[in-house]
C-alpha positions as CSV (number, residue, x, y, z in Angstrom):
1,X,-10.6,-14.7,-25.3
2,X,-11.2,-18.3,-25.1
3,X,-9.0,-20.8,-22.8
4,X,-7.6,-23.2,-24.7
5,X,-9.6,-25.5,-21.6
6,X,-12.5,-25.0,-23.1
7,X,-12.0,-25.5,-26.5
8,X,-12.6,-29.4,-28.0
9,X,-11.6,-29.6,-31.7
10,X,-13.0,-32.3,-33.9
11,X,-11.6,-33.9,-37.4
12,X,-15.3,-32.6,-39.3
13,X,-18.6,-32.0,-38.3
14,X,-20.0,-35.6,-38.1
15,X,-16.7,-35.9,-35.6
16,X,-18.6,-32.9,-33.8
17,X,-21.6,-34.3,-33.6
18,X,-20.9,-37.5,-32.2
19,X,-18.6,-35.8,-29.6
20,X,-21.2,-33.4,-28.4
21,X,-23.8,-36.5,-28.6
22,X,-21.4,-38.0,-26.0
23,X,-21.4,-34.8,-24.0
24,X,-25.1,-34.5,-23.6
25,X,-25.5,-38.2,-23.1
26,X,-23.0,-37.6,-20.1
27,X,-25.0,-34.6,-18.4
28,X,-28.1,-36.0,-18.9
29,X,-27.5,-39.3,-16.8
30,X,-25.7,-37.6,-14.6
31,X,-28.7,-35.5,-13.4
32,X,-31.1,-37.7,-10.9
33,X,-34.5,-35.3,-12.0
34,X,-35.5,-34.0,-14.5
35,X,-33.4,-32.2,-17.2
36,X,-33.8,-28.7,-19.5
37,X,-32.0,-28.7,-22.3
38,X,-32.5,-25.4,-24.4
39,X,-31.2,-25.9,-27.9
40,X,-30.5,-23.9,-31.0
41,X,-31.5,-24.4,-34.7
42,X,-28.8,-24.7,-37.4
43,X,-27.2,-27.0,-39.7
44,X,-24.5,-28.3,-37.2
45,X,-27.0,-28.6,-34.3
46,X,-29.2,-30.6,-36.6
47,X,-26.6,-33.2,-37.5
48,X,-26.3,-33.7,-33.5
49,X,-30.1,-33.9,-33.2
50,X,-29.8,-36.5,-36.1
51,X,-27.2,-38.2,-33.7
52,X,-28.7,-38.5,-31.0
53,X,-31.7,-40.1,-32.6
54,X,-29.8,-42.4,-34.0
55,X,-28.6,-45.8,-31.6
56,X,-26.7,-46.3,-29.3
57,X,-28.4,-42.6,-28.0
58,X,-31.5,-43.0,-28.7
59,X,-31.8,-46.4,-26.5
60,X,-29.4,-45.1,-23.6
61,X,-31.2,-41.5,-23.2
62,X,-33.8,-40.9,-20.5
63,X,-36.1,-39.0,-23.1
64,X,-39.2,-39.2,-20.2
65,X,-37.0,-36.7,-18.2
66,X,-35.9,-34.2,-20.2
67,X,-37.9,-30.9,-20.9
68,X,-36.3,-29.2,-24.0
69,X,-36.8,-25.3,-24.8
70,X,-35.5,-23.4,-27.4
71,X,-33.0,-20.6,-27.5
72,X,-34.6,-18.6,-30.2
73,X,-37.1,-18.8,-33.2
74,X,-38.1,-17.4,-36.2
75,X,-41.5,-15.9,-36.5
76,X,-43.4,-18.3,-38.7
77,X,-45.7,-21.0,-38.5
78,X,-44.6,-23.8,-36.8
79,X,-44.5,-26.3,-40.0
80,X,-42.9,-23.7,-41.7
81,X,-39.3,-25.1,-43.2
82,X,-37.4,-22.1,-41.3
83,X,-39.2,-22.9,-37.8
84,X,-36.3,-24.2,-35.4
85,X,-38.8,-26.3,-34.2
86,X,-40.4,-27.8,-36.7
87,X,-36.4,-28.8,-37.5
88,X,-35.6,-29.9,-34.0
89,X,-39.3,-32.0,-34.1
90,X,-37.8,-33.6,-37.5
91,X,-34.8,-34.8,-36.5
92,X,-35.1,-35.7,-33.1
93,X,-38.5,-35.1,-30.5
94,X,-41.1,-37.1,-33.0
95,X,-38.0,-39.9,-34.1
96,X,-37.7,-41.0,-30.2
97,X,-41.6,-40.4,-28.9
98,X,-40.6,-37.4,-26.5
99,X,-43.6,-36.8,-24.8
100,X,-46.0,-34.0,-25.7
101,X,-45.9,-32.2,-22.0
102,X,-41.9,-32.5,-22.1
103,X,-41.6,-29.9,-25.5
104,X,-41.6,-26.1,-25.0
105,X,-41.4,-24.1,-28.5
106,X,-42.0,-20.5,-28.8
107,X,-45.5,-19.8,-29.8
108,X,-45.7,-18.6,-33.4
109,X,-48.8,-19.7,-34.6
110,X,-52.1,-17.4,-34.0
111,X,-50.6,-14.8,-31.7
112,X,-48.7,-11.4,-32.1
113,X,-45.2,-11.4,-31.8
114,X,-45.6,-9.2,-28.7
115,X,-47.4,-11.6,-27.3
116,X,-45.6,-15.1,-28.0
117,X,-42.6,-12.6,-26.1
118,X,-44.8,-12.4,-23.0
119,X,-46.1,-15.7,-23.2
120,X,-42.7,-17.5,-23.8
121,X,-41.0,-15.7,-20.9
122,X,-44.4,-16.6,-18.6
123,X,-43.6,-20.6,-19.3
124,X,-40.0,-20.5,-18.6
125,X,-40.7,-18.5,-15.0
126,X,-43.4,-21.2,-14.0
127,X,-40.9,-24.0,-15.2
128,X,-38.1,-22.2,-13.5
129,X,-40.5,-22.0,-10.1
130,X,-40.0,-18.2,-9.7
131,X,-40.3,-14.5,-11.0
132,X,-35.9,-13.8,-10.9
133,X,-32.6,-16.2,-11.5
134,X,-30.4,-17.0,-9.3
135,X,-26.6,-17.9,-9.9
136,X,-27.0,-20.8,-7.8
137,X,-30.2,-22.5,-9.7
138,X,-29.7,-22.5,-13.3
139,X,-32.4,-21.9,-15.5
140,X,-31.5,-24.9,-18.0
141,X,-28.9,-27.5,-17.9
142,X,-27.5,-27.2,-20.8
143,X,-27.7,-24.6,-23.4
144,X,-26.8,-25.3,-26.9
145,X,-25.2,-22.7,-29.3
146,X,-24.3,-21.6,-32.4
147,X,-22.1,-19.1,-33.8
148,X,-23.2,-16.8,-37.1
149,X,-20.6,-15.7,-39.7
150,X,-21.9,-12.3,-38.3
151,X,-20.7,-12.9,-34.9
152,X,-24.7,-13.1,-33.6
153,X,-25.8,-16.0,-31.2
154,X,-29.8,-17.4,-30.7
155,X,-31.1,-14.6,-32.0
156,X,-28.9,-11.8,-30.5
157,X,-27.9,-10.2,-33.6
158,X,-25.3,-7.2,-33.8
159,X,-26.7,-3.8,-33.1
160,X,-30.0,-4.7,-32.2
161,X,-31.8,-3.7,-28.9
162,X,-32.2,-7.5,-27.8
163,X,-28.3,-7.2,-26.9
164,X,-28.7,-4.5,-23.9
165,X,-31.8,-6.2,-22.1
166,X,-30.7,-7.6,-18.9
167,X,-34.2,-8.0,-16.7
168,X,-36.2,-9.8,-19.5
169,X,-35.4,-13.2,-20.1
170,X,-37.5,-13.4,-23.6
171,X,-37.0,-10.4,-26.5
172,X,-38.0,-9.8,-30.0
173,X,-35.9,-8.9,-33.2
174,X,-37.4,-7.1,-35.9
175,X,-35.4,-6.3,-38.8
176,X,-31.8,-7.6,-38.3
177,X,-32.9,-10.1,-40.6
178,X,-36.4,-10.6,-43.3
179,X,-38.5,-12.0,-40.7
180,X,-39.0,-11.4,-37.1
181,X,-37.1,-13.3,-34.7
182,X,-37.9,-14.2,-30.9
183,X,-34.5,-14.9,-28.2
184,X,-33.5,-15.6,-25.5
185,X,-31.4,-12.8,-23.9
186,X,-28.2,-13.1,-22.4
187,X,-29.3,-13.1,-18.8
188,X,-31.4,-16.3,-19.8
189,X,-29.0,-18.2,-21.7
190,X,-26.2,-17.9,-19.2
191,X,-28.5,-19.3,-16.7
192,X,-27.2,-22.9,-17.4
193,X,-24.7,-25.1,-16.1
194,X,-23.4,-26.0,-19.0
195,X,-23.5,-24.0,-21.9
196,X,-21.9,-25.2,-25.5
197,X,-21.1,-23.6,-28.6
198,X,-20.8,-26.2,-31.4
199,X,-19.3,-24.5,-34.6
200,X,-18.3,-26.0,-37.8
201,X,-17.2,-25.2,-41.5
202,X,-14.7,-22.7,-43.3
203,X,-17.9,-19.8,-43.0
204,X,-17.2,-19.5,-39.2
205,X,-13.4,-19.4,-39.5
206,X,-13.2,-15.1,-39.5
207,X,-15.3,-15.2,-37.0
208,X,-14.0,-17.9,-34.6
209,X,-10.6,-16.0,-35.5
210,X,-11.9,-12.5,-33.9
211,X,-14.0,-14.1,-30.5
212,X,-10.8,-16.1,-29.3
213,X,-8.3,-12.8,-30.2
214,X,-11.0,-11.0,-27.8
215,X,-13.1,-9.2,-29.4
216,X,-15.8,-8.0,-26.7
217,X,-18.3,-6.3,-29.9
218,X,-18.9,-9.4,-31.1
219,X,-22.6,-10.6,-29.3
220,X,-21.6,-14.6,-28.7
221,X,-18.2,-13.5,-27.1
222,X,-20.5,-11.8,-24.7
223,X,-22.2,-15.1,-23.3
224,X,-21.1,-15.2,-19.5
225,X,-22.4,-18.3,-18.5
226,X,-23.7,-19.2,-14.5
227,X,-22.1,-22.3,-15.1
228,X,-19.3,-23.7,-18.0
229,X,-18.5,-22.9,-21.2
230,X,-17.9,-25.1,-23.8
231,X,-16.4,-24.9,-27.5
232,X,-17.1,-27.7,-29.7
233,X,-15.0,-27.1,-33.1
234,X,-14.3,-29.0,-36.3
235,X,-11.0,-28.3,-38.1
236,X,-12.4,-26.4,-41.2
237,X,-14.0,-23.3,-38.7
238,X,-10.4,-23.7,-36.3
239,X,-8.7,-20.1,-37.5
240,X,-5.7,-20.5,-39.4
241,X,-2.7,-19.9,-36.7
242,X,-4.4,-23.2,-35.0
């Protein structure tokens, strides 16, 4: 079930965008160090990447002190056209100059997917400063989400493995979908003080329908974060009795 507190609807997904542009904006100048943001791929996360690259964020944004990570990826190449990154690079890091040291992707290119598992989870513990989490220091800042017409999250797709592991902070997925996926599990992505779900269009409606009647089977309506919870929604994904 979702509190109606936690729930911002929009008019349409450029509505969305801008809103959640604002949102970010807000946390980020808030915070008086540095700032993780770990951020999903997608079609409605790219139009807020596109956003924020865009004035009046792109010249009010401290892009020097934020570190950004990534929630999950696809196992290709990093230029590939599915690679979360290489999207994420598009629209946003190379538009505004983030700096080089500032950019944590998963490693895809010339490793096993074993190993871009251990490596991943080795660079968020020596960003994080230690081995465990603990409720009181969040991992990131803010987490960005998105929310499949399958119900699945990051990469945490429905009856896979990835959805029971709760001491590593970095798994792989191998055949919920044609190529292999690296996540973020759920102990990882509720470490956050803010964590937001932005979901738009008709395609989510079912689903949006079953998370705020409850459904517990359903991996995003399992995200428990450390810190808030947030539901960004345009009109077309709002379930019909709304």
């Amino acid at each position: 079930m979702i509190p109606e507190s936690q729930v911002t609807v929009l008019p349409n997904g450029e509505a969305l965008a801008d809103r959640a542009a604002d949102w970010i904006l807000e946390r980020v100048l808030m915070a008086a160090g540095p700032v993780s943001l770990c951020l999903s791929g997608g079609s409605t996360p790219r139009r807020l990447y596109q956003t924020l690259a865009r004035a009046p964020y792109r010249d009010q944004m401290p892009w020097q002190r934020i570190h950004w990570f990534w929630g999950d990826e696809r196992f290709v190449p990093s230029k590939d056209a599915r690679s979360n990154y290489r999207m994420v690079r598009d629209a946003l890091l190379d538009r505004v100059g983030a700096p080089v040291g500032s950019v944590h992707p998963i490693p895809t290119d010339g490793v096993t997917l074993d190993a871009a598992v251990v490596a991943y989870e080795r660079e968020l513990k020596q960003s994080y400063g230690a081995q465990q989490l603990s409720p009181d220091r969040p991992l990131f800042d803010v987490t960005l989400l998105g929310l499949g017409e399958d119900g699945h999250t990051a990469s945490l797709m429905p009856g896979t493995a990835a959805l029971e592991e709760r001491s590593g902070w970095v798994a792989a997925v191998v055949g919920a979908t044609p190529e292999a996926r690296i996540t973020l599990t759920y102990p990882a992505l509720e470490s956050s003080r803010d964590v937001a779900f932005l979901v738009s269009g008709t395609a989510k409606r079912d689903m949006l329908a079953r998370i705020r009647r409850g459904s517990a089977d359903v991996p995003a309506a399992r995200i428990r974060p450390v810190g808030r919870l947030h539901w960004f929604v345009d009109r077309a994904a709002l379930p019909d009795e709304q």
